[in-house]
N, C-alpha and C positions, 0 to 999 in steps of 0.2 A: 351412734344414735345420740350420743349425749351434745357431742356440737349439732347435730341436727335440731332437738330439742333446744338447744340454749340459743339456736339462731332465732329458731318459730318465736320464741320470748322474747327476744329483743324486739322483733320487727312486729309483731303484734301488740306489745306490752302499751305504748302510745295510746293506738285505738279502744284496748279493753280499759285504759284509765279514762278516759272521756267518753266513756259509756255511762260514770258516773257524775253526778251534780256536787264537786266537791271545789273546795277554793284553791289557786293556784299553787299554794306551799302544799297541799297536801298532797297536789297532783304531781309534784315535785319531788314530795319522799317516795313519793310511791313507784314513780319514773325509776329513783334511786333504787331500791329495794327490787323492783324485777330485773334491773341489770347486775342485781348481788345473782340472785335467782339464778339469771339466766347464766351467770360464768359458775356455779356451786353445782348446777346439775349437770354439769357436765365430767365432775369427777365423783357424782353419786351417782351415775350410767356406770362407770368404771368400778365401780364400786361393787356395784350389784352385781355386777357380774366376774368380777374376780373374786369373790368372797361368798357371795351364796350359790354360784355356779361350778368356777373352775377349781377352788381352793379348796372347800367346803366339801365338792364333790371330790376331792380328792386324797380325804381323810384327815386336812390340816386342819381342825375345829381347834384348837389349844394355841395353835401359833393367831385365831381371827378373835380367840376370846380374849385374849393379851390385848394385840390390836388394838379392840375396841374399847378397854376398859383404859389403857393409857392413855389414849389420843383423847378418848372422852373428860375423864377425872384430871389428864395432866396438861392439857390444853383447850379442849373447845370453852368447858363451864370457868376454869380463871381466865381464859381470856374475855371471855364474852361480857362476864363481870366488872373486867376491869375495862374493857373498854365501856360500860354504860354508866357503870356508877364509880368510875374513877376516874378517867382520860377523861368521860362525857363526849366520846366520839358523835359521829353523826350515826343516824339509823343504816346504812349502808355497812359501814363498820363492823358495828354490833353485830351484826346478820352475816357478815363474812369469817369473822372471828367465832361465834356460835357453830360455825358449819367446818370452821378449821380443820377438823377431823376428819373427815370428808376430804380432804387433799392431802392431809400426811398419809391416811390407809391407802389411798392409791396411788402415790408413791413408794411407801414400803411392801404393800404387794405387787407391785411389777419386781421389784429386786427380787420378792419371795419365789413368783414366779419364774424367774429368770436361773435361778440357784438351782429348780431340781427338790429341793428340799421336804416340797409340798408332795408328793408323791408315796402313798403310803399303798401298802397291797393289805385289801382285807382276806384274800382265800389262800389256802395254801394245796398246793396241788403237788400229792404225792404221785414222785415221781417212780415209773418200773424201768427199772432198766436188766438189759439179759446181759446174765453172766454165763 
């Protein structure tokens, strides 16, 4: 779904900028900015669904609160700062490096998934066995 989604963005994104009356540079960042768009939501599709579906649903909530608070605090917000008010990247940048987190959690949950690890039993079912 998520390449599906990122392709409809690409190929649309064009059209829905010239829907508006805006001058050429801005039609530009903005071209920029739906092709960040459109390659980010394709590991926020994976995302969603490996984290509030499969993982989530599978009693790992301590291994997705880690997750999120590292990839957030040790990567998306210094990089994104430092790409806007210190590199002074372009707007493309900024909006890739903000969403960073978004590609390392779905990277590190395909390994999570992969491992077994996530797999937690909430019931316990006593067993009768004849003696």
């Amino acid at each position: 779904m998520g390449i599906l989604g990122g392709g409809l963005i690409k190929v649309l994104s064009r059209s829905i900028i010239g829907l508006y009356n805006i001058t050429p540079e801005t039609a530009q960042i903005a071209g920029e900015l739906m092709d960040a768009i459109a390659f980010i939501v394709i590991f926020q599709s994976m995302n969603s669904i490996l984290t509030k579906g499969v993982l989530r649903g599978g009693g790992d909530t301590k291994f997705l609160m880690v997750a999120d608070i590292i990839f957030l605090w040790a990567a998306s917000l210094p990089l994104g700062i430092l790409a806007g008010l210190v590199w002074h990247l372009d707007a493309f940048w900024i909006y890739v490096f903000l969403k960073i987190d978004q590609i390392c959690k779905s990277i590190w949950c395909v390994f999570r998934l992969r491992s077994g690890k996530w797999i937690k039993t909430f019931s316990k079912e006593k067993m009768n066995h004849a003696k």
